[in-house]
DOTI-145510 format. One record per residue (C-alpha): residue number from 0; x, y, z. Coordinates in nm, 2 decimals. Layout:
<recs>
i->NUM; east->X; north->Y; up->Z;
...
</recs>
This chain:
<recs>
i->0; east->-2.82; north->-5.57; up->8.88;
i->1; east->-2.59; north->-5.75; up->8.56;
i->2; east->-2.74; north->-5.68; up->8.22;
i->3; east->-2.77; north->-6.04; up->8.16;
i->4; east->-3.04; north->-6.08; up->8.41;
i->5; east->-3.25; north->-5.78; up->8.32;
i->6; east->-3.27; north->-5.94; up->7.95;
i->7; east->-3.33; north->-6.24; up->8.01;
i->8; east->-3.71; north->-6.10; up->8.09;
i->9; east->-3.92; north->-6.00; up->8.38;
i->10; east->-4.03; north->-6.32; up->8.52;
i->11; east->-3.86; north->-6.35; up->8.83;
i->12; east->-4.10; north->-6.24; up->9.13;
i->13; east->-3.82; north->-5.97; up->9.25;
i->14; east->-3.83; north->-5.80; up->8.93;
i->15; east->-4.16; north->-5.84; up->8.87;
i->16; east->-4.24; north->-5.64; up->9.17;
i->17; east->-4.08; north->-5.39; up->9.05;
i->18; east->-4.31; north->-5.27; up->8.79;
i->19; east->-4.59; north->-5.03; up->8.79;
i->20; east->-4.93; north->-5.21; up->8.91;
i->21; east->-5.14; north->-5.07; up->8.63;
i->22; east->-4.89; north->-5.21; up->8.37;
i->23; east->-4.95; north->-5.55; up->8.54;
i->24; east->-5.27; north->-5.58; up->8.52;
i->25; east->-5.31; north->-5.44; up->8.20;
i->26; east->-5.01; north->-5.69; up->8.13;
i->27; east->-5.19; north->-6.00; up->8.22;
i->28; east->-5.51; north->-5.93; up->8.06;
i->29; east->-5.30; north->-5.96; up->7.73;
i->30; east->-5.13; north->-6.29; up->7.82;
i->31; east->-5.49; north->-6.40; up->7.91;
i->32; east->-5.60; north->-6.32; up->7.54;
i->33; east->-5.87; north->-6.12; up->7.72;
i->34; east->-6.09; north->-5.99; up->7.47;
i->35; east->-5.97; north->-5.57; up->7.45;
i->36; east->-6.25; north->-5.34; up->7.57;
i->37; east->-6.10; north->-5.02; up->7.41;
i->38; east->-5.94; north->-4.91; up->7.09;
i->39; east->-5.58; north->-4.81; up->7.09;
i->40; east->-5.56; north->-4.44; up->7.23;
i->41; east->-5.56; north->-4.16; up->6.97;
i->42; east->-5.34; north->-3.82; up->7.02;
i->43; east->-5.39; north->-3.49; up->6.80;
i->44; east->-5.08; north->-3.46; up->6.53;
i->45; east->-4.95; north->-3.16; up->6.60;
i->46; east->-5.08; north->-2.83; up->6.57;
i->47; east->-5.31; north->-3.00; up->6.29;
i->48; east->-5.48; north->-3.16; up->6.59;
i->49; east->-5.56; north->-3.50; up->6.37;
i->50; east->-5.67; north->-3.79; up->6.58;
i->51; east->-5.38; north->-4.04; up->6.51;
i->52; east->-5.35; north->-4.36; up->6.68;
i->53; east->-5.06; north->-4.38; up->6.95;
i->54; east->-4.93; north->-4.71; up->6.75;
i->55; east->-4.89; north->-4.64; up->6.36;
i->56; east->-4.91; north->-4.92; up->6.11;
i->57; east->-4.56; north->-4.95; up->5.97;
i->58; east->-4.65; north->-5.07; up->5.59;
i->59; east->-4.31; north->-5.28; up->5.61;
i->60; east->-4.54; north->-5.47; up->5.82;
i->61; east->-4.73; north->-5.59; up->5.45;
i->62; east->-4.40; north->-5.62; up->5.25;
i->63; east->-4.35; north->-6.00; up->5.07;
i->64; east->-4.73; north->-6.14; up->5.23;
i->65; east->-5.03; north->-6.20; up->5.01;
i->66; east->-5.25; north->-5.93; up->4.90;
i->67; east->-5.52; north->-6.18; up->5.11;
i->68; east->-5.24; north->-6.15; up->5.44;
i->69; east->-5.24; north->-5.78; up->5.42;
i->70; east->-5.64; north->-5.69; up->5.39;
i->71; east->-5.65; north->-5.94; up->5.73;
i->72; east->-5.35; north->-5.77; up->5.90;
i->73; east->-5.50; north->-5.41; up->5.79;
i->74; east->-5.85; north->-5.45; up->5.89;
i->75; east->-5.74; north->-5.61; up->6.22;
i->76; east->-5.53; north->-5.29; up->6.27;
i->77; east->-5.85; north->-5.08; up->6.18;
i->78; east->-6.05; north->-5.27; up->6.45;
i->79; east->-5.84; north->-5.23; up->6.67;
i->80; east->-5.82; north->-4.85; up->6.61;
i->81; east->-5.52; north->-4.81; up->6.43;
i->82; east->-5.57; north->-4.52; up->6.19;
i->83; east->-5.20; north->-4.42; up->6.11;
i->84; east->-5.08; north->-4.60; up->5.86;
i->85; east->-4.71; north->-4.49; up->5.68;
i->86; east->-4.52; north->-4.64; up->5.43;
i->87; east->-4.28; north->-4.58; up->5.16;
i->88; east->-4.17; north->-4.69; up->4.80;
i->89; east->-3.85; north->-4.83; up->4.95;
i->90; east->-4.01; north->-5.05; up->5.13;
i->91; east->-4.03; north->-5.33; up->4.86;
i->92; east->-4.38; north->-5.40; up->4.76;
i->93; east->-4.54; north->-5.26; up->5.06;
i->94; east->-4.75; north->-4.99; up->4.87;
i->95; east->-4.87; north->-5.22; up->4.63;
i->96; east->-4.99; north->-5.45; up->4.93;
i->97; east->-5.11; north->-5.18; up->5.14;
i->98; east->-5.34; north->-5.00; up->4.87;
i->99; east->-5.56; north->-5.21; up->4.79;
i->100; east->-5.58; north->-5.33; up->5.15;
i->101; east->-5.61; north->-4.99; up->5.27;
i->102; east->-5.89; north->-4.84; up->5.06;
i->103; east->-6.20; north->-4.97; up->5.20;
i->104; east->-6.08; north->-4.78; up->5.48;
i->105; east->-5.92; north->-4.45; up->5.34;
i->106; east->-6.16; north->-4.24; up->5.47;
i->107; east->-6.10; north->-4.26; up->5.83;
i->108; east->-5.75; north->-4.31; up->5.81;
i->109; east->-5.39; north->-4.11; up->5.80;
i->110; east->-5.18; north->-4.23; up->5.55;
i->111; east->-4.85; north->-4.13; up->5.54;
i->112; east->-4.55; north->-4.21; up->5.27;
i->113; east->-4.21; north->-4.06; up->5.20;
i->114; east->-3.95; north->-4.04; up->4.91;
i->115; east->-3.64; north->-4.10; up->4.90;
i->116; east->-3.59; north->-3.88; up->4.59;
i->117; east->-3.40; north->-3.53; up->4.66;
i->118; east->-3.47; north->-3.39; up->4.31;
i->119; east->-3.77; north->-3.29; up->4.17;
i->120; east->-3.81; north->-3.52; up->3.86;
i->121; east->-3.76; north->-3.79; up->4.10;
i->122; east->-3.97; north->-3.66; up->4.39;
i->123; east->-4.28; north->-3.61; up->4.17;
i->124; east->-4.21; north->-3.96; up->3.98;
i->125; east->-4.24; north->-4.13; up->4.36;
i->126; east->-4.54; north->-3.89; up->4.48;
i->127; east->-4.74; north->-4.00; up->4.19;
i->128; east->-4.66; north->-4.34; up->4.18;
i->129; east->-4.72; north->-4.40; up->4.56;
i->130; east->-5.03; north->-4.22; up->4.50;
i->131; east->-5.12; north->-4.49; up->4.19;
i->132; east->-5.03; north->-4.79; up->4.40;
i->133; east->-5.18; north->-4.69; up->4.70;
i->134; east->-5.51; north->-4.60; up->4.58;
i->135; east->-5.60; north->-4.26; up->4.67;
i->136; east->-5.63; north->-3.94; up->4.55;
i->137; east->-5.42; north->-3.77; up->4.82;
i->138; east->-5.18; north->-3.85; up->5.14;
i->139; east->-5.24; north->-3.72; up->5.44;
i->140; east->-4.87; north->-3.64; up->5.52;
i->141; east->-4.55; north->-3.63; up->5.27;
i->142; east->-4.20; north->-3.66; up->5.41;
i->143; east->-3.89; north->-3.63; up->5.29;
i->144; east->-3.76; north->-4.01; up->5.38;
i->145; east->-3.44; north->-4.07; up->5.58;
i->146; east->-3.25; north->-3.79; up->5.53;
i->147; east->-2.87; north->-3.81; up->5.66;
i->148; east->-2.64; north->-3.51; up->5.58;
i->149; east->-2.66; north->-3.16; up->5.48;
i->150; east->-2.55; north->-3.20; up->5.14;
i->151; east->-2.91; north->-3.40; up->5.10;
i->152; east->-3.09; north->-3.11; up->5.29;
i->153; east->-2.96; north->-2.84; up->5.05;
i->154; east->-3.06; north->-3.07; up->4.74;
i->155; east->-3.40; north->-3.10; up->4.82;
i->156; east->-3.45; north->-2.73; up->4.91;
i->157; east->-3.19; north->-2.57; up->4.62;
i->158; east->-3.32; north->-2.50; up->4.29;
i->159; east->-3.48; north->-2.84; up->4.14;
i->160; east->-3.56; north->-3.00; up->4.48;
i->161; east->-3.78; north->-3.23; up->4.61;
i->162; east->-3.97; north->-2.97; up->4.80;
i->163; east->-4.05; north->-2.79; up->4.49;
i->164; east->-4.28; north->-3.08; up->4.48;
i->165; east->-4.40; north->-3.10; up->4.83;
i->166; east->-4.53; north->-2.74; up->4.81;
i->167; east->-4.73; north->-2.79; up->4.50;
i->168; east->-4.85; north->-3.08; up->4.61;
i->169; east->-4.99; north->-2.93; up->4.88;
i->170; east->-5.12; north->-2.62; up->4.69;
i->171; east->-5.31; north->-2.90; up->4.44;
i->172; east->-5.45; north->-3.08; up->4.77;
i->173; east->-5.26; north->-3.40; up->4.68;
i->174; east->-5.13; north->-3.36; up->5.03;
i->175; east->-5.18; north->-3.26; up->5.39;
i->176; east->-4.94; north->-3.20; up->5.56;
i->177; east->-4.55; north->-3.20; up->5.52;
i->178; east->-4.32; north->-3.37; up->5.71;
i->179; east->-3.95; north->-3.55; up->5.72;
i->180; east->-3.79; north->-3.90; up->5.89;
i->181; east->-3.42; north->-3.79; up->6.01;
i->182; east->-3.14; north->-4.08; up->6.10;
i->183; east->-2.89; north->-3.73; up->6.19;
i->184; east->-3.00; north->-3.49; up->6.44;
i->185; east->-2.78; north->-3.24; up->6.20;
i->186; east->-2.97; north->-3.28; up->5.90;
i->187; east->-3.31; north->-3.33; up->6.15;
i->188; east->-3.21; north->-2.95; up->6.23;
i->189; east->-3.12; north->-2.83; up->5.91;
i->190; east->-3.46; north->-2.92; up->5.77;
i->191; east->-3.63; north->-2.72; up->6.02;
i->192; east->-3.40; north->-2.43; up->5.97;
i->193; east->-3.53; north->-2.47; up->5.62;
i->194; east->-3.94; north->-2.51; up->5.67;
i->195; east->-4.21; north->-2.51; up->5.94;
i->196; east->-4.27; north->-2.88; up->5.88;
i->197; east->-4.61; north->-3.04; up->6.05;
i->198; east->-4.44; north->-3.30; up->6.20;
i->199; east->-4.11; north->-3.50; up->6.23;
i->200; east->-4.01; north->-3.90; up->6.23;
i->201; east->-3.71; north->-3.92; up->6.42;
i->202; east->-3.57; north->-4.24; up->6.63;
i->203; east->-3.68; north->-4.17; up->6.96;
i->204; east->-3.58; north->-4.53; up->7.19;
i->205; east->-3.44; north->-4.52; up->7.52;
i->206; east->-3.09; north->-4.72; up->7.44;
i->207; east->-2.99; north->-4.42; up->7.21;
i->208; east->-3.15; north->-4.11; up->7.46;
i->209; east->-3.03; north->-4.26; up->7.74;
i->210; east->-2.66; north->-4.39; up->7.62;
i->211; east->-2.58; north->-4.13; up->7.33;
i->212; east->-2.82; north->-3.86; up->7.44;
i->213; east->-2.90; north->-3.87; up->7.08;
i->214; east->-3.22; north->-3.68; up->6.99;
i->215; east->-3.27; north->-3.47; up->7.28;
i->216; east->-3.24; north->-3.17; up->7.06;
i->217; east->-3.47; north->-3.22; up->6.78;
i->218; east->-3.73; north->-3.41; up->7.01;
i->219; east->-3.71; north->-3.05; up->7.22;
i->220; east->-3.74; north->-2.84; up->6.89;
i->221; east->-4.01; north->-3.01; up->6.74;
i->222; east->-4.18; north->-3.01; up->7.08;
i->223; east->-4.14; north->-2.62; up->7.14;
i->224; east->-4.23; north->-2.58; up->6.77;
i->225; east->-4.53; north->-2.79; up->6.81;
i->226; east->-4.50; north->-2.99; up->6.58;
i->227; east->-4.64; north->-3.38; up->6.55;
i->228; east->-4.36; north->-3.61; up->6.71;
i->229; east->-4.36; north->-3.96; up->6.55;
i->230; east->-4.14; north->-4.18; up->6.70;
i->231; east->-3.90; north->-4.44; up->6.48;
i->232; east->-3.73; north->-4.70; up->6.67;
i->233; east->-3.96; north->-4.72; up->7.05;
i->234; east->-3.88; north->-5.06; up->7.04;
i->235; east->-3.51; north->-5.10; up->6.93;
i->236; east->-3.29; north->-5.23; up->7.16;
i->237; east->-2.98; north->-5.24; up->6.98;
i->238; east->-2.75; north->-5.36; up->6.70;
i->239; east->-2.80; north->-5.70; up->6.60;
i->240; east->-2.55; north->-5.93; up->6.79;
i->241; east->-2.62; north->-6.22; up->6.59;
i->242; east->-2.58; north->-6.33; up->6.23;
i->243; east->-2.83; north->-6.26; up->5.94;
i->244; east->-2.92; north->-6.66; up->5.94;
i->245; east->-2.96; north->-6.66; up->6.29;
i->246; east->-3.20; north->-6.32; up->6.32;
i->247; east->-3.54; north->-6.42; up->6.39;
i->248; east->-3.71; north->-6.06; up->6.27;
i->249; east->-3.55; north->-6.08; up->5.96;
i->250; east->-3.73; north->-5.72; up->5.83;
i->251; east->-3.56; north->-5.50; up->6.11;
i->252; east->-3.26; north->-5.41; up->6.02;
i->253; east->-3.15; north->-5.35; up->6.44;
i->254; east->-3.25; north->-5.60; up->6.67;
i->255; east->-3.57; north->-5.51; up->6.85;
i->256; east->-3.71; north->-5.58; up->7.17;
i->257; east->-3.96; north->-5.84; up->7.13;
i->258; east->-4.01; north->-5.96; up->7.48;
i->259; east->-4.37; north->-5.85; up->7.66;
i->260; east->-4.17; north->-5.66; up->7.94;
i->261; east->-3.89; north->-5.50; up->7.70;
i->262; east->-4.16; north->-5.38; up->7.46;
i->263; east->-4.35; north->-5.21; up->7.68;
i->264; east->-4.08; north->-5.02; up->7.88;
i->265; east->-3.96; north->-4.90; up->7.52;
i->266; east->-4.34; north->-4.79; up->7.43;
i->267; east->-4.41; north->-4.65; up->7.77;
i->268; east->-4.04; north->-4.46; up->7.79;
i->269; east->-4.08; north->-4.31; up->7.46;
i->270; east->-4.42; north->-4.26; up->7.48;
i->271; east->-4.40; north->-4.01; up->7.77;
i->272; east->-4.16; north->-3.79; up->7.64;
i->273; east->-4.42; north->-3.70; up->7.50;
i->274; east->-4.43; north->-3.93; up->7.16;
i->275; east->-4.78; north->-3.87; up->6.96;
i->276; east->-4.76; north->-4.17; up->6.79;
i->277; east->-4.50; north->-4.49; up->6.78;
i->278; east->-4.41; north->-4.71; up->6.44;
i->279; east->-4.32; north->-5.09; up->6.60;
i->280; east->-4.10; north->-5.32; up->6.37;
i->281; east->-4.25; north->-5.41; up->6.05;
i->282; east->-4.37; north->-5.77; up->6.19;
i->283; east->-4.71; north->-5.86; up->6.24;
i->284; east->-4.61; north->-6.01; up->6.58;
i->285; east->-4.45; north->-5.69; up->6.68;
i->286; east->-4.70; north->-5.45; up->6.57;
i->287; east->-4.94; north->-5.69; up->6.72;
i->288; east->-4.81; north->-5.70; up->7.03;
i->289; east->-4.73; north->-5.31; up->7.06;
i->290; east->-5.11; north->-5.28; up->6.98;
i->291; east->-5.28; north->-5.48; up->7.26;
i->292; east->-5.08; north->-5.33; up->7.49;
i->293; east->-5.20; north->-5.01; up->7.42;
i->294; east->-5.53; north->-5.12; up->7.42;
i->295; east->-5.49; north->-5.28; up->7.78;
i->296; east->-5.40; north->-4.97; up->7.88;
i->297; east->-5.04; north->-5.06; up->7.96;
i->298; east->-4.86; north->-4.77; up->7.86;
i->299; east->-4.85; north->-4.63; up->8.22;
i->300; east->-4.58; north->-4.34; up->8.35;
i->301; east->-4.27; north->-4.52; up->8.44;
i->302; east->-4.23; north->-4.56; up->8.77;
i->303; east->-3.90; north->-4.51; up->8.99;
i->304; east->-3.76; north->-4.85; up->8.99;
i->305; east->-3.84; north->-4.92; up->8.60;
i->306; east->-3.64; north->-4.59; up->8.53;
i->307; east->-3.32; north->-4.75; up->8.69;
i->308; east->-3.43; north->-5.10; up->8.50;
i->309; east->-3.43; north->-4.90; up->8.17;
i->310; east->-3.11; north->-4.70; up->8.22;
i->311; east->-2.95; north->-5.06; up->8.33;
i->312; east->-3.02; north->-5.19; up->7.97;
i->313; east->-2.94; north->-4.90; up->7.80;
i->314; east->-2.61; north->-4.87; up->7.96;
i->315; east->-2.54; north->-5.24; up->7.90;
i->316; east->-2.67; north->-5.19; up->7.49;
i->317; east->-2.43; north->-5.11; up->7.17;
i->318; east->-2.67; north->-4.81; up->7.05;
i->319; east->-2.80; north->-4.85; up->6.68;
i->320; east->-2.73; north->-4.45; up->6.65;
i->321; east->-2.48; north->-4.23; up->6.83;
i->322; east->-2.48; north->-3.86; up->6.89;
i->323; east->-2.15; north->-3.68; up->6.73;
i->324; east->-1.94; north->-3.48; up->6.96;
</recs>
């Protein structure tokens, strides 16, 4: 089966035979706009046993809309049963969009943000101002955001690092839990040589397992380690092939998946290996989408034939990460 045809989407009746019966019915009641009878799923966070919701609210998803935009698109999420919410003060003005939005439901949500700071003056600078714009008087989880290479690692553990900060932090009750987002599966392992984190972020989408065999590792130590596995990337498909004026999610930085079919194997592949929770693309349609079909009940086990349909794409992708030899 060519590439081009699998991408072109699952509408042809031979294809669409193909895929898992549950998925298809849960598949059309979307398309239908049938009203959802269920919230999205919830899985326990690690060892913490949290309830989070299988789809997390990616607060890129509130960057550059109207404070007005974001309270709709956040209590939609909340109705739906979206309680994991993460963001971070790179993300533009996301914070100061999600706070306000955010804190008639605090209570009964996980909120998540990172810092991109590796030093302590900068590390408590962020923690404090996330906590300001955001509205609350603690985060549920703290993560050291995106790191990429050792030299980063030993900065934010050495004498005057970051996690000077995350410890106290914790000690004071300003937060949780403690956690980190990865890019490099060696800096993904050197942080958890370095600390028995609660959880990990780490891109977990079938082009780069399946092509690069990137995160096999650190999705296997974090597993064994027990620790919560939140999933970047579910629905990347690859790097973008076309040019920035031409890209129609101009917030993702890779270009996603954004076809019905596409999405879901992405969802349903990452979440079974096991994945306890999934960040879409910061668009509303995205997120949107990735939503309903969790509350259709669509993310089914992959079947036989959709395994093969998966590895076809991946195999035919150009990999937004790669695994070094």
């Amino acid at each position: 089966m060519e590439r081009r045809d699998l991408l072109k989407g699952f509408s042809a009746a031979g294809l669409l035979s193909l895929l898992d019966p549950g998925y298809l019915r849960a598949r059309a009641a979307v398309q239908a706009g049938e009203a959802p009878t269920r919230a999205v799923p919830k899985r326990p966070y690690g060892r913490a046993r949290d309830p989070i919701s299988v789809i997390g609210f990616g607060g890129i998803v509130v960057k550059d809309v109207t404070p007005e935009q974001a309270a709709g698109y956040v209590s939609e999420a909340v109705d739906r049963g979206v309680n994991y919410f993460d963001v971070a003060p790179s993300y533009g003005n996301a914070q100061e969009r999600l706070g306000p939005a955010l804190r008639p439901h605090r209570q009964g949500c996980f909120l998540a943000c990172k810092t991109n700071q590796r030093d302590s003056v900068g590390a408590q600078r962020e923690l404090d101002e996330s906590l300001r714009l955001l509205q609350t008087d603690h985060l549920d989880l703290y993560q050291l955001h995106a790191i990429t290479t050792l030299e980063e690692v030993e900065r934010a553990f050495g004498p005057g690092g970051a996690m000077e900060v995350f410890l106290k932090a914790r000690e004071q009750g300003k937060v949780r839990y403690l956690g980190f987002s990865a890019h490099s599966e060696e800096a993904a392992h050197a942080a958890m040589d370095r600390h028995d984190f609660d959880s990990i972020l780490f891109p977990l989408g079938f082009p780069t397992w399946i092509k690069e065999g990137f995160g096999h590792s650190v999705h296997k130590r974090a597993l064994e380690g027990g620790k919560g596995i939140l999933a970047l990337k579910a629905m990347a498909h690859q790097k973008w092939t076309v040019k920035p004026e031409g890209r129609r999610w101009g917030k993702a930085w890779y270009e996603p998946f954004d076809q019905i079919d596409q999405v879901s194997l992405g969802l349903r592949f990452t979440s079974a290996l096991p994945a306890h929770a999934m960040i879409p693309p910061g668009h509303w349609e995205l997120f949107k989408m990735a939503v309903e079909l969790a509350q259709a009940g669509a993310l089914t086990p992959l079947n036989d034939a959709e395994r093969e349909i998966v590895a076809a794409i991946a195999k035919g992708s150009d990999p937004i990460f790669e695994r070094k030899a």
